[in-house]
N, C-alpha and C positions, 0 to 999 in steps of 0.2 A: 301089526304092532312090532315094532325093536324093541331089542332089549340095550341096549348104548343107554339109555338115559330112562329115568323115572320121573314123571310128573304128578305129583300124588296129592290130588284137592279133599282138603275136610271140611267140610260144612257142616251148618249147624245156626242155631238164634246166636244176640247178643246174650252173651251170660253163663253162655255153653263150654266155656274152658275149648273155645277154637284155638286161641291165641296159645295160649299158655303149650294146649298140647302139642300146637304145629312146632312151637318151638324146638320144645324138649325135643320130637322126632327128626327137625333140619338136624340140631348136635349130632342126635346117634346117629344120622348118614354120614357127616361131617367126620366126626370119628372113624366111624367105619372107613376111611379112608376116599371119602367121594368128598366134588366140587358142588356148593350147593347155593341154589337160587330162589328167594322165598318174592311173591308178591302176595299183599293183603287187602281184600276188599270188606268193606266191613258201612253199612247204613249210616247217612247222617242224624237218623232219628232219634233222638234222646231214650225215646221208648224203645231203641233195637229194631232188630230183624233179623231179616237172613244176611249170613255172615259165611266167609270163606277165606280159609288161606292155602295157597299155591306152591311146590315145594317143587324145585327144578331139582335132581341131582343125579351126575356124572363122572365119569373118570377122565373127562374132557374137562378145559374151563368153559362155564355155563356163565353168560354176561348179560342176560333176560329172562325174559320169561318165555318160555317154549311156545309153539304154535300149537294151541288148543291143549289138552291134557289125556292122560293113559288111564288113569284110577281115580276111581271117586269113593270118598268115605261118606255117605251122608247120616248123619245121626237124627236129621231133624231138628225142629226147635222146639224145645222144651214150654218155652218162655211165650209159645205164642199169643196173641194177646185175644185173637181168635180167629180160630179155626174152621171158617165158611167160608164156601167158595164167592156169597154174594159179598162181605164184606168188602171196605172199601179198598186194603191192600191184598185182598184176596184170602185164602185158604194159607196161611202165614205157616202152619207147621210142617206142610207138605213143602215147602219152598227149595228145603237143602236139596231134595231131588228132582223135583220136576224143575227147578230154573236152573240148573248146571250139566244138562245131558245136552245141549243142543253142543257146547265147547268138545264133550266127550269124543275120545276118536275112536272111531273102527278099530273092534278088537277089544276093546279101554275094559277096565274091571269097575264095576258098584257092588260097594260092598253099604247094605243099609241098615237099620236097625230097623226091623217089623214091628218092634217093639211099641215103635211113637207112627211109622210110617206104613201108610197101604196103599199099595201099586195099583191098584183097583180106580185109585183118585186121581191117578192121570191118565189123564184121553192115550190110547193108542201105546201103550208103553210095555206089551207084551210083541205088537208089532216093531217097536222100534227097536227090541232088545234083537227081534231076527232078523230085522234088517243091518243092524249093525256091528250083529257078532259079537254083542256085548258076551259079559260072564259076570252073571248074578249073584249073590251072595245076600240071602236075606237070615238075617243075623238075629234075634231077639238080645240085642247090648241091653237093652234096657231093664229088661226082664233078671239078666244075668248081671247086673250090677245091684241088683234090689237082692239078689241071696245074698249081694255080700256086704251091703248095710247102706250104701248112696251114690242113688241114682247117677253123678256125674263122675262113676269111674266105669261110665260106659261108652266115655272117650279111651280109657285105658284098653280095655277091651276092644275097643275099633284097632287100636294100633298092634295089639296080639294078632289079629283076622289079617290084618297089613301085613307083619310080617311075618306069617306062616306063608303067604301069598306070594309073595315078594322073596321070601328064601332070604329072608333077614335074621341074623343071629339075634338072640335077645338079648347079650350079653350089655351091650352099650346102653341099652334101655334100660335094663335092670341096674345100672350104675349111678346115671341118670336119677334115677325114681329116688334112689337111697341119698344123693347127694342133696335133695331139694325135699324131700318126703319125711317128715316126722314120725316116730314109729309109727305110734300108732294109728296111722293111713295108710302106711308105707306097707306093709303085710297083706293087708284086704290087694291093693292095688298088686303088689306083684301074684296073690293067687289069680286075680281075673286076668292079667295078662295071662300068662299061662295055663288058664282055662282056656282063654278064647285062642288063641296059638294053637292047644294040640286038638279042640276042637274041630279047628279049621281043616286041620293034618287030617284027622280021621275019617270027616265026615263028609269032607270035600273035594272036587278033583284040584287040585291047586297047579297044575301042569299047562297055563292058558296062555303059552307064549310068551308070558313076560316073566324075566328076572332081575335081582338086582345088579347093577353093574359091580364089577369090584375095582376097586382102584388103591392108590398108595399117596399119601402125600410124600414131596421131597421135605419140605419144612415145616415145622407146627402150623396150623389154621385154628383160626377166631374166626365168631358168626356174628358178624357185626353188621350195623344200618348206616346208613349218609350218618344219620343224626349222631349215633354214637363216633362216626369220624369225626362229627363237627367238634362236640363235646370234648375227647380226647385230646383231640388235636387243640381247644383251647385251653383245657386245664395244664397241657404239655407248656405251651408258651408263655406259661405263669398268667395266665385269666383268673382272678381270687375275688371277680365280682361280678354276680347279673341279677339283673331285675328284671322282671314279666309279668304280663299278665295272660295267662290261658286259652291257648285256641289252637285249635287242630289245624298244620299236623306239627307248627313250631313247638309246642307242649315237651315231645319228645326230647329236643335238646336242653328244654327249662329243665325235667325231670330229672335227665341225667346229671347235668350239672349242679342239681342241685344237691341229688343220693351221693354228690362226692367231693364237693367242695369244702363243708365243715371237717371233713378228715385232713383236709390240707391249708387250714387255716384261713378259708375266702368265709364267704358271704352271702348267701342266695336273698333275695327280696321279693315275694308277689307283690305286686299293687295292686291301686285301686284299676287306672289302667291303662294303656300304651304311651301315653304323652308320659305320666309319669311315669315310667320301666324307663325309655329312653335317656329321662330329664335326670335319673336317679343316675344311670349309668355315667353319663355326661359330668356328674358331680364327682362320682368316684372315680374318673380319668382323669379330672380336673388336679384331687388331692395326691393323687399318684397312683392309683393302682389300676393294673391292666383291668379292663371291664368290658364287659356287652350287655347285649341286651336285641330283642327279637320280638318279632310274629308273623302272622300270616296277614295276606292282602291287606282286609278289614282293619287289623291293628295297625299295618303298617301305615294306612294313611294316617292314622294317629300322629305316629309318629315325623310325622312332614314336618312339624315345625322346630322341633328340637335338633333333628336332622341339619335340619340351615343352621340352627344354631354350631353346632359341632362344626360345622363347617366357616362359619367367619371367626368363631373364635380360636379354630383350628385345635379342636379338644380332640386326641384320640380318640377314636371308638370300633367297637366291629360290631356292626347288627345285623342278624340273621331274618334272612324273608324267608317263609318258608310258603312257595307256591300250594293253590289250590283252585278248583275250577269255580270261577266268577262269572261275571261282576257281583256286586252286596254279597249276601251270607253264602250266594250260587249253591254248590254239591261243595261241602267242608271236607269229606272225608277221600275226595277222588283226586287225581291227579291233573292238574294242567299247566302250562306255559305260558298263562295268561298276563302276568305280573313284569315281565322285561322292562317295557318301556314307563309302567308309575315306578318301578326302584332307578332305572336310570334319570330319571327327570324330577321324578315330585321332589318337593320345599321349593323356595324362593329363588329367583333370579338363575345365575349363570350356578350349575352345579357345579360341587368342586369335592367328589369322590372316586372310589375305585370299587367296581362290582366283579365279583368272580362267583362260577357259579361253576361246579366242582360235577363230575362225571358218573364217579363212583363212591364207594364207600372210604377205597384206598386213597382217592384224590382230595373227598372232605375233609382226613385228616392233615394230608401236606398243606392241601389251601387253607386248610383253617389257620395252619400254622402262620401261612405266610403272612395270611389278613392279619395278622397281629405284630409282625414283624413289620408292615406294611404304614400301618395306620400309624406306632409308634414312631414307625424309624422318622416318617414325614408328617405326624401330625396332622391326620386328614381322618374322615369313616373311611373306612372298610365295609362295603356288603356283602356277604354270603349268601349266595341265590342257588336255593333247590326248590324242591317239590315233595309233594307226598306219597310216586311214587319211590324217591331214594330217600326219602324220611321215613318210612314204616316197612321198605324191602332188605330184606338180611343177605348178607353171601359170606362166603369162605375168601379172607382175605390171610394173608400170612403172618403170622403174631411177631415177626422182626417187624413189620410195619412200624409198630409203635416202640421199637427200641431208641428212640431219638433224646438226645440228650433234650433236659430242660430248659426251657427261657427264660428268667426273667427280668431281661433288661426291657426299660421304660423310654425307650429312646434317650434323645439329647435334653441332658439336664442342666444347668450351671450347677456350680456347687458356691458356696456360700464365701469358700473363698474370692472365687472368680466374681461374685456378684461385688465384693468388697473394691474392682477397681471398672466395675460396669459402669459402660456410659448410662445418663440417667435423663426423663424428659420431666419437666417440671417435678424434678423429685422421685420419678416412677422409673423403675425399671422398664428398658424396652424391650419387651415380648417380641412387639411383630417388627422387628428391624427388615428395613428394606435390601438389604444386602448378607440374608441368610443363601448359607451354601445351598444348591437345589430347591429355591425358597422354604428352607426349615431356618426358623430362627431361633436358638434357646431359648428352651421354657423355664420359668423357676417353680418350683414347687409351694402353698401355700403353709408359712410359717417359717420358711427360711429368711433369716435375717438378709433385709435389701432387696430382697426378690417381689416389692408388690408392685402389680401393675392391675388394670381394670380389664375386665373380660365381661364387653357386650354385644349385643347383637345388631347394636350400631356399626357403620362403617366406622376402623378409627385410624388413630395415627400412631405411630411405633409405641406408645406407650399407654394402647387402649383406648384413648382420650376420645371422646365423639366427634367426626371430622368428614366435613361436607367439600373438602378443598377439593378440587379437580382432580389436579397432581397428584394428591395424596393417595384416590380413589384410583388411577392408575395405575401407582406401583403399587398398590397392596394386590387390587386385582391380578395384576398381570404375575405376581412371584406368587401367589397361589395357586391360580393356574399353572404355573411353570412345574409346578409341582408333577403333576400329570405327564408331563415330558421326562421329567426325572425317573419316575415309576415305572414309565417305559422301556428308557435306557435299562433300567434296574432288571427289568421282567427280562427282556431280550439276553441280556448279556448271561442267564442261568444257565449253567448245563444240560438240563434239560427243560425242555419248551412246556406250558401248562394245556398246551395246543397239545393232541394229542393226531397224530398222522399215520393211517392206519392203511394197510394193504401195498399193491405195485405201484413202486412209483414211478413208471412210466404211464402208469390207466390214463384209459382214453376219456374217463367220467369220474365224476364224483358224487359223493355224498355228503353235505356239511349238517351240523346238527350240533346242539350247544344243552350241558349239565345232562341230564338223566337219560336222553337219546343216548348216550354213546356207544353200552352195551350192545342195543339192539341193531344200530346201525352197524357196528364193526360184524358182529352177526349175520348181519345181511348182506355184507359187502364181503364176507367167506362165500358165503351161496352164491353171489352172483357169478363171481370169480369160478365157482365150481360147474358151473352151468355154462361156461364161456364167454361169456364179456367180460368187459377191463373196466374193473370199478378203483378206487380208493375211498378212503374219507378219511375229513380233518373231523374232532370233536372242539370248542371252543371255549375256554374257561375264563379267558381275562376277556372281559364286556366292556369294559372301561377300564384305563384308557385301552383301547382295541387294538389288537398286534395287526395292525393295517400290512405291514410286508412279510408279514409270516401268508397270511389269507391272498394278499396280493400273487405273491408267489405262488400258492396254491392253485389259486383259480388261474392262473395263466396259464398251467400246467395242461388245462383239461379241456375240450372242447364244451362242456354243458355241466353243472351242477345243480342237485337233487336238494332242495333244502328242507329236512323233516323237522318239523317241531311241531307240541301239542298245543294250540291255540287256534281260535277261525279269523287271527288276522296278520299270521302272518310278520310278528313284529322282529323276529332274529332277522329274517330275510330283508323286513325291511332296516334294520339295522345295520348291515350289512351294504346295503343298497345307499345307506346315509355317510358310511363310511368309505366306501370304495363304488360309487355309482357308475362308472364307465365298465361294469362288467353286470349290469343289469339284465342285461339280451342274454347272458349266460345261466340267469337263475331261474330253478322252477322249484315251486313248494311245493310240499305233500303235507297235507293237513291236516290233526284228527285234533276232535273235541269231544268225545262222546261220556270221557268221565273214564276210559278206560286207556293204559299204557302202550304205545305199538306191541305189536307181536312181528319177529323176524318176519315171516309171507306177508304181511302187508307192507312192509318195507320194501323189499322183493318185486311186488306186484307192483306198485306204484311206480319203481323205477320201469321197470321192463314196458308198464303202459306208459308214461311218459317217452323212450323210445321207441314208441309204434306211435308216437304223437296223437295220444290220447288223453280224455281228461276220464276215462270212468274208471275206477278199479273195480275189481273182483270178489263184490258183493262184501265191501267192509264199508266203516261210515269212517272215510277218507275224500281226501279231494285235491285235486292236483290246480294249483292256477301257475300263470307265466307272473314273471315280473314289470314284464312289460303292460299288458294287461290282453295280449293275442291269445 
């Protein structure tokens, strides 16, 4: 075991305060001066289960989730629905431990509560503890949270046993507790903390190899997710409207937008559901105000026909996908990459959008911004495309991130003056004039004097009119597409690229990978480098329109590229392969779908088998194929 980093898993049921606690303890590392990396797995089952969250933290930057884990807390599940081995999802209470020791590494600490949990009920787990130099800690939490009046402050008490172990101050905790803790909880909890702390001191060898790292920040840090970048980053750009309807893991960003939009004068709306969230938002872009609106797969096809509409009648919009593993309801609560090509393609006819799908947490916020600057400035959707591993994982990002000035300009308006010497078609002002700069044509807003013209989902003619003419159907077409060319110009020309290009830039290989790979890959392509080969990698945020010479360039660069993404089909690569096909013979996927996030070593492995020109890897559920089809 090293002591450089800590990866410290608590488990427990749904209902167990897993969440809540991992939280509070990511902060007091955060504070304490370390770089911190949360992943959360947690049961689609309505009814719960066994449930886990994952806490990377370093005095390194940490951009994944580590390979396998050093400490385990397991409290067990309270909540089991029962506790037989014959039942149909098994012995559910025993689960925090018996299903999280296979990840555990040589050396690793368990720390359990005897209290709910008995070692007796797993096969072989006295031999496992010596074959793998575990260090035991069977704890009665449970027992010791009933002296001090309930039962679930014997998560508190797990984190006292943590860091007496860990040689963690209790000072950050104890602040922590007070700032979020009402007295009267707040007392009982800080005694069982420091119960189980000096407990742990007196009565245990706490000397097993592992310590906490210490570190320093240079600038303040926030423990922030994708989701709250998205959120942020649109409440920043003046967003004062969204509608939704519920579903894991897009919820996320509904939630936060919504605990903080009535403070700034927007607007939140549930609906009934996704056609309407969409049709709602579309309304409120229509009247003037910045809007979104979101979901995951399931909703998003909802949302396919509203989507066309945004799109002929060129209504601003930004809507948020938030990936999950499919197809129909598939695993809601797991992460996948499934979703690419229905957000690039679904609604009607020739699309006529822009998809960015954002890295990290720091990147959700800038792209979120941009999608708003984006959608305005040219009157088009905007999509935001993650997943639910960087929708429900936290890291230490730098709290200057969010020092950006406000937006909230609505793009290209007339003003009522201006409408007063507007050319006009049968009386109507002309919205969609054929000779708008980068095809954006002034919009008028609804209730300014002169400004009415028809908005439908017809083909029409500068002045909305319904309009089957040939001619007509050309230049509308072709200046809203032109648009996408505009966008490109726009994207290119920024200071800095949304492409992110990571390592030597002479490598003789690459890595590409596109939204929540990026951590892991830039990760892996440190190791590889450290091991001796010549790696780099690009991460890819603009999916549409696609930085075709930024990638171009890229892959020229290298003799062979690694293409990682979570889905079993492959659709970035074949994206790629649609957009730049003559560098085909140069790509090779690595593929996971198993409902779980790469880890750096199977990134690693997959490359280094790919260069032995191999298709197995290293006892993970991955898969390497060519593009070609050899």
């Amino acid at each position: 075991m090293t002591d450089d980093e800590l990866i410290w898993r608590i488990a427990g049921g749904s209902g167990d305060g897993i969440d809540s606690t991992s939280q509070n303890f990511a902060k007091a590392l955060m504070r304490s001066g370390l770089n911190v990396f949360t992943h959360r797995h947690y049961p689609s089952r309505i009814r719960g289960g066994h449930t886990y969250v994952e806490i990377r933290a370093s005095d390194h930057d940490v951009k994944s989730r580590g390979d396998n884990y050093n400490f385990l807390l397991a409290l067990g599940d309270s909540f089991a629905r029962n506790p037989q081995d014959e039942a149909y999802y098994g012995n559910e209470e025993i689960k925090p431990l018996s299903e999280n020791l296979d990840e555990l590494r040589e050396g690793g600490v368990i720390v359990y509560d005897s209290g709910l949990l008995d070692t007796d009920e797993i096969p072989n787990f006295e031999e496992r503890v010596e074959e793998n130099d575990w260090h035991v800690y069977d704890l009665d939490l449970r027992g010791l949270a009933k002296e001090h009046g309930r039962e679930v402050m014997r998560n508190t008490a797990g984190v006292g046993a943590t860091c007496a172990i860990v040689d963690l101050d209790l000072e950050p905790i104890e602040k922590l507790m007070e700032d979020a803790m009402p007295e009267k909880i707040l007392e009982p909890n800080l005694e069982i903390l420091h119960e189980a702390y000096e407990s742990v001191q007196e009565d245990y060898e706490t000397d097993v190899g592992i310590s906490l790292p210490t570190g320093e920040h240079d600038e303040d840090q926030v423990l922030v997710s994708g989701s709250h970048g998205i959120a942020y980053g649109a409440l920043d750009e003046g967003c004062r409207f969204i509608s939704g309807y519920p579903m894991t893991p897009w919820t996320d960003v509904f939630t936060i937008m919504t605990q903080n939009l009535s403070d700034m004068g927007g607007i939140s709306e549930q609906v009934e559901d996704e056609i309407a969230a969409a049709s709602l938002a579309i309304g409120a872009s229509h009247a003037g105000a910045k809007a979104m609106s979101g979901s995951s797969g399931g909703g998003f096809a909802l949302m396919s026909e509203p989507l066309g509409l945004a799109e002929i009648t060129e209504t601003p919009l930004v809507l948020v996908e938030a990936m999950r593993a499919g197809p129909s309801t598939g695993m809601p609560t797991k992460p996948e990459q499934g979703d690419l090509e229905h957000v690039l393609y679904t609604s009607q006819g020739d699309s006529n959008r822009v998809v960015m799908a954002p890295g990290d947490a720091q990147e959700s916020y800038e792209q979120a911004r941009k999608a708003f600057q984006i959608a305005y400035g040219y009157q088009i959707p905007v999509v935001v495309l993650y997943d639910q591993k960087l929708s429900g994982g936290h890291q230490t990002v730098p709290e200057s991130t969010f020092d950006e000035e406000p937006n909230p300009d609505i793009g290209d308006v007339v003003t009522e003056d201006e409408l007063e010497d507007a050319e006009r078609l049968a009386g109507r002002f002309k919205r969609y004039r054929y000779d708008g700069e980068d095809g954006v044509s002034p919009r008028s807003i609804p209730g300014q004097k002169g400004g009415n013209f028809l908005a439908s989902g017809n083909e029409h003619n500068e002045a909305g009119h319904i309009s089957e003419d040939p001619d007509n159907r050309v230049l509308q077409m072709n200046r809203r597409m032109g648009k996408l060319d505009a966008i490109r110009e726009e994207l290119d020309s920024m200071d800095q690229s949304n492409q992110t290009v990571y390592g030597p830039e002479d490598a003789d290989y690459a890595i590409l990978g596109f939204g929540s790979t990026k951590g892991v890959v830039e990760e892996s392509v440190d190791r590889l480098n450290d091991d001796g080969h010549s790696v780099k990698a690009m991460n890819v945020s603009d999916l549409l329109p696609f930085p075709r010479e930024e990638v171009r360039e890229f892959l020229e660069s290298v003799n062979e590229a690694l293409v990682v993404e979570m889905n079993a089909s492959a659709q970035f690569r074949r994206h790629i392969q649609g957009e730049l096909g003559m560098y085909g013979e140069k790509l090779y996927s690595l593929l996971k779908y198993d409902g779980n996030p790469f880890e750096p070593a199977e990134v690693v492995d997959g490359f280094e088998s790919r260069l032995e020109d191999s298709v197995e890897t290293g006892g993970y559920n991955t898969r390497i194929e060519s593009a070609t089809g050899d």
